[in-house]
N, C-alpha and C positions, 0 to 999 in steps of 0.2 A: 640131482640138484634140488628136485621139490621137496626132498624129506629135511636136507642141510636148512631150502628155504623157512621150513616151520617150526623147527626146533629153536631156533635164537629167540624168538619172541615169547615162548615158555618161558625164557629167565625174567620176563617181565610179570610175572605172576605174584612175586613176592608179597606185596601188598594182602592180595587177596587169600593170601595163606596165612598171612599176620591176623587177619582181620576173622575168616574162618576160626581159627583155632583160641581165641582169647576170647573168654566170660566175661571177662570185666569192662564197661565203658564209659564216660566219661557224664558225670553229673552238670556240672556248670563249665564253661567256657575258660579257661585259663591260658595265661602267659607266662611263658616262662624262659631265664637264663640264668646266669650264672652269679648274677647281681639279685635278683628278685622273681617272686612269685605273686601274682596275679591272678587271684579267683573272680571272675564276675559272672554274677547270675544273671537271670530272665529280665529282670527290672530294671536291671543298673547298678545293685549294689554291688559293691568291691569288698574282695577284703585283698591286703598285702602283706608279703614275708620279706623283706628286707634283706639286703648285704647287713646289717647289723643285727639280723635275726628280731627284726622289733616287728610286729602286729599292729596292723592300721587295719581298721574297721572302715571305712565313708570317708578314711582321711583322719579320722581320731585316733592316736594310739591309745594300746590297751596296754594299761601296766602287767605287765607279768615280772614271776619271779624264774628263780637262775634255774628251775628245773625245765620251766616251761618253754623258756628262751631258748636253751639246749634242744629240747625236742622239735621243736620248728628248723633249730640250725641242719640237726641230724634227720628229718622230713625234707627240707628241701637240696641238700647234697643228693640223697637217694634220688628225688626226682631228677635230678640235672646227671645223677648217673646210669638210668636207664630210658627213661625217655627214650632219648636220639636214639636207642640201640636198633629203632626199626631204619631208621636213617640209614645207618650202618651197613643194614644187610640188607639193603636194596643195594646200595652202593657195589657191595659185594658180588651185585650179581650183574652190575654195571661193569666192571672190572673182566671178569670171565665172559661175559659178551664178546667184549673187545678183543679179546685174544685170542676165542673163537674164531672173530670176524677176521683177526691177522692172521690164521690157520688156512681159512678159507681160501685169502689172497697169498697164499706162497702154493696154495695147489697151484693156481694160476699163473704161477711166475711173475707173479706182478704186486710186488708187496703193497702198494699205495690205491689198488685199483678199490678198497672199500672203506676209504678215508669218510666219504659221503656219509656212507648208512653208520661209520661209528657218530658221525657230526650232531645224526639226527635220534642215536638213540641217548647219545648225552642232553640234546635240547629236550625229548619226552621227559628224562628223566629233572631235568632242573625245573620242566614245567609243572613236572607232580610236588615237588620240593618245594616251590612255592609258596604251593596251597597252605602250606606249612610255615614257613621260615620268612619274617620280613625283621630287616635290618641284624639279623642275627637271635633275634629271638623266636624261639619254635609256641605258634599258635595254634591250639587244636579248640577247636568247637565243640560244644557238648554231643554225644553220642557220635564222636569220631569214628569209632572200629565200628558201628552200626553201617551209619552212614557210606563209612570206606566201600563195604561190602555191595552198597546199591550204584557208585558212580563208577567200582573198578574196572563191568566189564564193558562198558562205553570206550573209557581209556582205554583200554585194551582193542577193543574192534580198531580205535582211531591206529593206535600205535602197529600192528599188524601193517594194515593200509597205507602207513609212512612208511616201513622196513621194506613191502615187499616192492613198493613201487622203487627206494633204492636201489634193493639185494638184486632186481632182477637187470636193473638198467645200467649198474656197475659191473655184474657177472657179463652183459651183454659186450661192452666195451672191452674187458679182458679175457672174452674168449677172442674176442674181434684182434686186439694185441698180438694176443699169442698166436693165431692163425699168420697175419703178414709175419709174424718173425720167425715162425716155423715155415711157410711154404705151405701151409694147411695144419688140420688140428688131427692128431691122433684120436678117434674118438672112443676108441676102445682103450688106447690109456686112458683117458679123462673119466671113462667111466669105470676105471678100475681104481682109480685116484680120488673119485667122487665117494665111491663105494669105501673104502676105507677111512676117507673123511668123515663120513656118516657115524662108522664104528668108534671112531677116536671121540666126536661130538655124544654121541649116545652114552657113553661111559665116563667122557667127563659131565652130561647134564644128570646123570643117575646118581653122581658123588654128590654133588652141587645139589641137589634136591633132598636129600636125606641130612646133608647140612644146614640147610633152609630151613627144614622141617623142626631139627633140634635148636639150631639159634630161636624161630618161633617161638618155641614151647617155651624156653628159657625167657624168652622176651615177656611169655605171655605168664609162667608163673613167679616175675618179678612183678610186674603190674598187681598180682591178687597181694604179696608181699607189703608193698605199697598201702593197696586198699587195707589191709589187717593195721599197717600201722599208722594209717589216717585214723581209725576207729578208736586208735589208742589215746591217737594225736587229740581228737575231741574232747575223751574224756579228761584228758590233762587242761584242756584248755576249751570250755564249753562254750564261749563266744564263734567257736569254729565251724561248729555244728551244723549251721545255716547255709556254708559255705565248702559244702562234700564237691570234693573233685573225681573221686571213684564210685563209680556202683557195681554192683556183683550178681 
């Protein structure tokens, strides 16, 4: 049981694997959706990309012409299509948790006995989303993946400390179940049920891991992708300059 207990919390690592493996971080503060793009720096200045692909400086627009227009259209689609992608695959690993966690509860005969701990790995995970996402628009702060890297393993001690106080007081209550409805608990099945559980969890978090690892990479050499054609993006439109969202 204590090996099953520490393995689910591994899938909350995602972050810190996103954050490890990508070069690239974030220059100024931006917002961002599907309507607009939001650069603001240290001081307050803004610059915006528009649903109409138009460049607002302080609130000025900047005239541009139909080449430049297009490059900001085709800069900010790419943002709004990789971005989320770290989203994505946490999510991903929020999903395979879950059905971990419904593996668990059919050793036990009791398919609802870890309703709980799924209850509370979805609130860590909306609480991390957050930090991110208000009213639909994803906010990242300059040197996000820096950053990521120094607050994740706080998150993580806290999230551990939520799972196990669940994992272990839900397991408590469904052996306790399955005890009155057996007449006692087979302990030598349970632990040959446990043990096999083990094997099926270690093999599917071994797939799940070298998944993570490749979405990562991908995640993280779209981001340099991005930064190469911000660089491009400047020299097309040199009012931009000021207002770099990538660094490398």
């Amino acid at each position: 049981m204590k090996q099953v207990l520490w393995m689910i919390p591994l899938l909350m690592v995602v972050n810190q694997v996103v954050a490890d493996q990508c070069s690239v971080d974030l220059k100024n503060d931006i917002r961002l959706n599907n309507e607009r793009l939001e650069i603001h720096q240290p001081d307050g200045n803004t610059a915006v990309l528009d649903s109409n692909n138009r460049l607002l400086i302080q609130g000025e627009e900047v005239t541009l012409k139909s080449e430049q227009t297009q490059a900001i259209s085709d800069y900010r689609a790419h943002l709004n299509d990789y971005l989320p992608q770290a989203k994505q695959i946490a999510r991903d690993g929020l999903a395979l948790a879950n059905d971990i966690i419904d593996d668990v509860a059919k050793s036990f005969d009791t398919p609802k006995a870890f309703e709980g701990v799924k209850a509370s790995m979805q609130e860590f995970y909306a609480n991390i989303e957050q930090r991110y996402y208000k009213e639909g628009d994803l906010i990242l702060p300059a040197d996000s993946f820096s950053s990521l890297s120094e607050t994740w393993n706080q998150d993580l001690e806290e999230a551990k400390k939520l799972f196990n106080k669940e994992f272990i007081s839900s397991a408590f209550t469904a052996m306790s179940e399955k005890m009155k409805a057996e007449d006692g608990l087979n302990l030598t099945q349970m632990a040959d049920t446990m043990s096999e559980l083990k094997e099926r969890i270690s093999a599917r978090l071994k797939k799940h891991a070298g998944e993570v690892e490749q979405q990562s990479q991908e995640f993280c050499d779209s981001l340099g992708e991005l930064a190469e054609e911000e660089q491009e993006l400047h020299q097309i439109i040199p009012q931009l300059q000021d207002y770099q969202v990538f660094t490398i």
